[in-house]
C-alpha positions as CSV (number, residue, x, y, z in Angstrom):
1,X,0.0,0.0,0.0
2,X,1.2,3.2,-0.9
3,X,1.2,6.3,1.0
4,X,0.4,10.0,-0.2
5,X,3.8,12.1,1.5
6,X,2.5,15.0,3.4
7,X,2.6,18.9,2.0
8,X,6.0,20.6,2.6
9,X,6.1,22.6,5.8
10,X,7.7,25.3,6.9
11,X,8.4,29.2,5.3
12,X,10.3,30.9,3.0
13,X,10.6,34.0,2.9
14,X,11.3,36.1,0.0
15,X,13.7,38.9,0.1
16,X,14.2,40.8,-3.7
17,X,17.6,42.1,-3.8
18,X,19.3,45.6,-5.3
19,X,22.3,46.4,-3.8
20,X,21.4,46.2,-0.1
21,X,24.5,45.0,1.5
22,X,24.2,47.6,4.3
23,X,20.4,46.2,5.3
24,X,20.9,42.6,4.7
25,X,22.4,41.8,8.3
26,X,19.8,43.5,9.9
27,X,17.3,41.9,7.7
28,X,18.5,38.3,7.7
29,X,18.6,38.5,11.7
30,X,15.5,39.3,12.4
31,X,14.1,36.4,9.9
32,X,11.9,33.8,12.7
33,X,14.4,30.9,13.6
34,X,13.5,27.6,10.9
35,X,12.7,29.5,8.5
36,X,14.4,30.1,5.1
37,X,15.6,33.4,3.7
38,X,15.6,33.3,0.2
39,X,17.6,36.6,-1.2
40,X,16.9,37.0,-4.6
41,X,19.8,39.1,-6.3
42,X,19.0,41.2,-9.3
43,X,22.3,42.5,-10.3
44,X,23.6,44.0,-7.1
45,X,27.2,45.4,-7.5
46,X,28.1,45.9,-3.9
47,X,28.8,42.1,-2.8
48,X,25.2,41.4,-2.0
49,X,24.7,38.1,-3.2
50,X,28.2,36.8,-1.4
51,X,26.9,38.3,2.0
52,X,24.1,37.1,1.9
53,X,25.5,34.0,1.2
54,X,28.1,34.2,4.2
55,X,25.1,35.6,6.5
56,X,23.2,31.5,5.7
57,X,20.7,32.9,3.5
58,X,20.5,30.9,0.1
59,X,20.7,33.2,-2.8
60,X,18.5,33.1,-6.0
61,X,19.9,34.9,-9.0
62,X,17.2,37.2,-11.4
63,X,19.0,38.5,-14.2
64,X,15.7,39.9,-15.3
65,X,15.9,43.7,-13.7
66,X,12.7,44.5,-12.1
67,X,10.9,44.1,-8.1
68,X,8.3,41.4,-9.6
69,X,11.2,39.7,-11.6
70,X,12.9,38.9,-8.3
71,X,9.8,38.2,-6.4
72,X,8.5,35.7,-8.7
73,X,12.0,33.9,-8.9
74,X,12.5,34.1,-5.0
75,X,8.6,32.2,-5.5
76,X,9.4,29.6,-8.1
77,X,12.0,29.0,-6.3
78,X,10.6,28.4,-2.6
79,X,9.6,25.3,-1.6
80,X,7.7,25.6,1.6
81,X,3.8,24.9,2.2
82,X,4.0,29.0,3.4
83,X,5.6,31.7,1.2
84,X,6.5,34.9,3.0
85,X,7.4,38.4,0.8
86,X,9.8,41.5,2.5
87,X,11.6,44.1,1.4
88,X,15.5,43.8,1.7
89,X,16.1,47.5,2.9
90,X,15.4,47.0,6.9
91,X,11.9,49.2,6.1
92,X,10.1,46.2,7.5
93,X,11.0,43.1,9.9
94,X,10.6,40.2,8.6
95,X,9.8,38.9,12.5
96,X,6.3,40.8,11.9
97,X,5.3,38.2,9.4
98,X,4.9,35.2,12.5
99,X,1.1,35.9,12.8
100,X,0.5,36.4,9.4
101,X,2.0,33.1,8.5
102,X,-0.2,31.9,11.8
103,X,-3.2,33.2,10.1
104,X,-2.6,31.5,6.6
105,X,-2.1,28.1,8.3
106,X,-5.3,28.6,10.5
107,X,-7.0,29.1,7.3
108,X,-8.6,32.1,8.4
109,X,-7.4,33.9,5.5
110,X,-5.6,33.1,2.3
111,X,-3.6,36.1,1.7
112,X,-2.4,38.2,4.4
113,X,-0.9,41.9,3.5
114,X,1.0,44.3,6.0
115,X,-0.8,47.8,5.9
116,X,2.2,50.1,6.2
117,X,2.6,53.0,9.3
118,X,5.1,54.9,9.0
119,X,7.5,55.5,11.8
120,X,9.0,59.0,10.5
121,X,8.2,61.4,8.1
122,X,11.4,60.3,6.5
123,X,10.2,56.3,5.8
124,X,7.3,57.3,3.4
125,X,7.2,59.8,1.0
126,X,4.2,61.9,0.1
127,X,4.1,61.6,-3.3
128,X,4.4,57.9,-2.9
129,X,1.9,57.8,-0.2
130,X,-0.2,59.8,-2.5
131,X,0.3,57.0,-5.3
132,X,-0.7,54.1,-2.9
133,X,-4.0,55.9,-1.9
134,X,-4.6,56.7,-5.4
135,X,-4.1,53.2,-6.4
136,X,-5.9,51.8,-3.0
137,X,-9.0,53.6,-4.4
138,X,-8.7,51.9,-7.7
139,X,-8.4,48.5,-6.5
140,X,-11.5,49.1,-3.9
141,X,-13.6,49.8,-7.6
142,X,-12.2,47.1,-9.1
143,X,-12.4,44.1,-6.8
144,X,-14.7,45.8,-3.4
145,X,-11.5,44.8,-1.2
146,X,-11.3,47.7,1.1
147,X,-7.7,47.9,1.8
148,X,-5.2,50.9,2.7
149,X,-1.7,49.8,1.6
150,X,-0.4,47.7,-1.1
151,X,2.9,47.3,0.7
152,X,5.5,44.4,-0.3
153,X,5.0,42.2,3.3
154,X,2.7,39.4,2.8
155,X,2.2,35.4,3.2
156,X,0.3,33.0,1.3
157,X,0.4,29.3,0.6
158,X,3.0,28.7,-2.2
159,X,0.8,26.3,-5.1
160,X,-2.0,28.6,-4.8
161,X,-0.4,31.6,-5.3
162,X,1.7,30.1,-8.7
163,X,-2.0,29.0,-9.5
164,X,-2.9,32.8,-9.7
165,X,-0.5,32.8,-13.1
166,X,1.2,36.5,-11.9
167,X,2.4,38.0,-15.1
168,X,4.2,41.9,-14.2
169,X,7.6,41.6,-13.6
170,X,8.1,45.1,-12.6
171,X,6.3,47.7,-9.5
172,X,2.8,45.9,-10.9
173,X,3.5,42.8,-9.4
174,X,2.1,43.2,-5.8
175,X,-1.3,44.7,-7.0
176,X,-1.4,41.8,-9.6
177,X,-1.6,39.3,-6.6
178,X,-4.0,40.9,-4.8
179,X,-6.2,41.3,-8.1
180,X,-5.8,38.3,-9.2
181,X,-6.4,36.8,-5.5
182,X,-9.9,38.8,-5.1
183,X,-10.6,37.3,-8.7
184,X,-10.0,33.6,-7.1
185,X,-12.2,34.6,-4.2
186,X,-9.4,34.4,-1.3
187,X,-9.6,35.8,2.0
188,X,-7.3,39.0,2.3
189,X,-6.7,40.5,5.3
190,X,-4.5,43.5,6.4
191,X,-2.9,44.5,9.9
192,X,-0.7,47.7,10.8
193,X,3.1,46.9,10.8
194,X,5.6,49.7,11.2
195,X,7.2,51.1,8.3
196,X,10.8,52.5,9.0
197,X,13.1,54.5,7.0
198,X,14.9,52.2,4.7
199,X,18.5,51.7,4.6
200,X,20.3,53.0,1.4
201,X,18.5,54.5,-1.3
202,X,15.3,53.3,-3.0
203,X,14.9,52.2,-6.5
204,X,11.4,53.2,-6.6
205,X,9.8,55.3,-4.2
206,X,12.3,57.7,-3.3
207,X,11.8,59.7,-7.1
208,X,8.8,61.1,-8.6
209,X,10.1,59.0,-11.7
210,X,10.2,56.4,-10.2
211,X,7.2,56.4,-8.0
212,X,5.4,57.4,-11.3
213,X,7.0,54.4,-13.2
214,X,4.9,52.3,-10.4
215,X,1.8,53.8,-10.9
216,X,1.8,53.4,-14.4
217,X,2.9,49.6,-14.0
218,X,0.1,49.0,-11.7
219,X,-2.7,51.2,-13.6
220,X,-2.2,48.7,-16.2
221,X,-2.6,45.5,-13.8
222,X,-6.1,47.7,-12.5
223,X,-7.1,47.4,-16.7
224,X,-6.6,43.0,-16.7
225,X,-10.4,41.6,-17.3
226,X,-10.9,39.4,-14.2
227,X,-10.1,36.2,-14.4
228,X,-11.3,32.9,-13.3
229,X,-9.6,30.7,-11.1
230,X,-10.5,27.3,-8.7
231,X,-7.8,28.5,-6.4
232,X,-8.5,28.7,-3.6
233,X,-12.4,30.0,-3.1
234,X,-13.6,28.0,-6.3
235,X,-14.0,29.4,-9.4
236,X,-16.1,32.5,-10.1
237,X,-18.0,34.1,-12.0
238,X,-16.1,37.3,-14.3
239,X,-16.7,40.6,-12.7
240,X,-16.1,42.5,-9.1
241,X,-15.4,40.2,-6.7
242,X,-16.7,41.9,-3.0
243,X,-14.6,41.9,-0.1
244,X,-14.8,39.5,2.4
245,X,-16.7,40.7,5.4
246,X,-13.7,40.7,7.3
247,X,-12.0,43.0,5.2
248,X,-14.9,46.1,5.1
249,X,-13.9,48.7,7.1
């Protein structure tokens, strides 16, 4: 008689990588204990990759440039039941992502997003925090999901969230989750974590070029028809999917 092995456990958590050597032992020590760090370099040129490497994380390599070309590697190339996301830059701690992983494996939601407060005036922006409320209010017309922040920390279970089929390789990809997931029907939720000034400078946010660049990638994710999925609330109908009832706020 043969037997079905069980689902891999455990986490891995994702950690997209541009030149971040100053953050990266801050980053990597605060990752829970048994879980692994997957650092995902895309091109750094300041000896990322080999600290990270020294510092027991295992390194992915993304020659692709772009934030959702090194997610989705750091993704295809996790194997754990749980999938964690974080920025490298020491903005967030990846030790805030123990409940939301807690919450996945409960199955009391499906996708679980970290809604961003800012420590300092210097950690967010305000024409990027004007850009996330813009976009915010898109996705609330698109999908009903009431949520504040599209922010990079997150956990999911790792089949379904290949099963969603995520496209954007560049500042789209984290709004193409969560549209994609509301398509599917998943249960998103979103608690405050704090949001501190990031270590080095940023790639994205800290231009209006740039912070314009990822509104414009995301404007176009807002524009996908919904799709159907069976992963994991079934398959649905095309069209508006509402929020879950404990996302309204």
């Amino acid at each position: 008689m043969t037997t079905t092995p069980p689902p891999p456990r455990g986490v891995d958590v994702v950690l997209p990588c541009l030149n971040e050597a100053e953050a990266l032992p801050w980053v990597l020590a605060r990752v829970p204990a048994g879980w692994r760090a997957l650092v995902v370099d895309n091109g750094s040129t300041d000896g990322s990759a080999d600290l990270a490497r020294a510092l027991g994380a295992t390194v992915v390599h993304e020659a692709r440039r772009g934030f959702g070309a090194a997610c989705h590697a750091g993704l295809t190339a996790a194997t754990a039941d749980v999938v964690c996301f974080c920025d490298c830059d020491a903005s967030l701690d990846p030790a805030l992502l123990v409940p939301f992983v807690d919450e996945v494996r409960s199955g009391t939601a499906d996708l679980v997003l970290g809604r961003r407060r800012p420590q300092s005036r210097r950690a967010w922006p305000p024409h990027a925090r004007a850009g996330n409320l813009a976009l915010t209010r898109l996705l609330r017309r698109r999908t009903g999901l009431r949520l504040h922040d599209l922010g990079p920390l997150r956990a999911a279970r790792r089949e379904p969230l290949l099963a969603l089929g995520l496209t954007d390789r560049r500042s789209g990809y984290p709004l193409q989750m969560v549209v994609r997931a509301a398509d599917a029907g998943w249960r998103i939720t979103e608690h405050d974590v704090p949001y501190r000034p990031r270590t080095g400078a940023s790639k994205v946010t800290g231009t209006w070029r740039g912070t314009w660049q990822a509104v414009r990638d995301m404007s176009g994710v807002l524009g996908e028809a919904p799709r159907r999925s069976a992963e994991p609330g079934g398959e649905r109908p095309a069209g508006p999917t509402p929020a879950h009832p404990a996302d309204r706020s």
